[in-house]
C-alpha positions as CSV (number, residue, x, y, z in Angstrom):
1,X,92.9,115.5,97.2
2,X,92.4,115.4,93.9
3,X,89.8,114.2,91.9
4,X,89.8,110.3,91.7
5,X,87.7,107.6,90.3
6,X,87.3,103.8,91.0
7,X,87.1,102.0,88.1
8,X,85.9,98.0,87.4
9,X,89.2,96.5,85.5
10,X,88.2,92.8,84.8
11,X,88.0,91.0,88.5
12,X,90.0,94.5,90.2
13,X,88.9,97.4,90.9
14,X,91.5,100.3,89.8
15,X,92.0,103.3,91.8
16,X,92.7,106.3,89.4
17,X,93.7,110.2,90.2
18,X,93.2,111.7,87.0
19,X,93.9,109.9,84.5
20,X,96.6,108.1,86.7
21,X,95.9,104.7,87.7
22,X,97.4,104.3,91.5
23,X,95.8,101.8,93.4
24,X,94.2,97.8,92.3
25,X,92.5,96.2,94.8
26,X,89.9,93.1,94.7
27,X,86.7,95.0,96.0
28,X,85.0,98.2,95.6
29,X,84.4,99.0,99.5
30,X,88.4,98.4,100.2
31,X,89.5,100.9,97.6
32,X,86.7,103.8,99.2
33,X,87.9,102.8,101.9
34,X,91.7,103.1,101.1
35,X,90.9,106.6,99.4
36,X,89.0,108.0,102.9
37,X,91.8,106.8,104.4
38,X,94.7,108.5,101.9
39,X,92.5,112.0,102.2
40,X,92.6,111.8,106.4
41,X,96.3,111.7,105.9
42,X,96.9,114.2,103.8
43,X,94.6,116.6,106.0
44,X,97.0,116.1,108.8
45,X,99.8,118.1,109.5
46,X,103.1,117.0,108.5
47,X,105.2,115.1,111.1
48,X,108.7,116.6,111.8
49,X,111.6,116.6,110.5
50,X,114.4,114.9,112.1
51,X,115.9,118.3,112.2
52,X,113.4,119.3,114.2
53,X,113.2,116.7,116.8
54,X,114.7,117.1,119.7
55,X,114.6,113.5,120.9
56,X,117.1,113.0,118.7
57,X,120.6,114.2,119.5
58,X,123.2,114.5,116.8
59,X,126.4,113.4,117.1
60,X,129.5,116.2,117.9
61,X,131.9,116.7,114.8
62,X,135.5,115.0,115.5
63,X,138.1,117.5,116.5
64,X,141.5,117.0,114.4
């Protein structure tokens, strides 16, 4: 992930990656915990495609 920063913005707290802000939340502990949370995720491999499901069954083209 990249780097990020949690910043004190009046009453929020401002969750920033870079020098982009992303996230405002109303205490410091929910936006760590928000960030742990967003890293797990993007450890994880990516779910698949619907393509690649094979619980899903497409429909047959119409002859004419």
């Amino acid at each position: 992930m990249k780097k990020y920063s949690i910043v004190r913005i009046g009453d929020e707290y401002v969750v920033q990656a870079g020098k982009t802000s992303i996230l405002k939340v109303s205490s410091r502990r929910e936006a760590a915990k928000l960030v742990t949370d967003a890293a797990e995720l993007l450890q994880q491999e990516p779910a698949p495609c619907a393509d690649e499901d094979p619980s899903i069954e497409r429909e047959a083209p119409e002859a004419s």
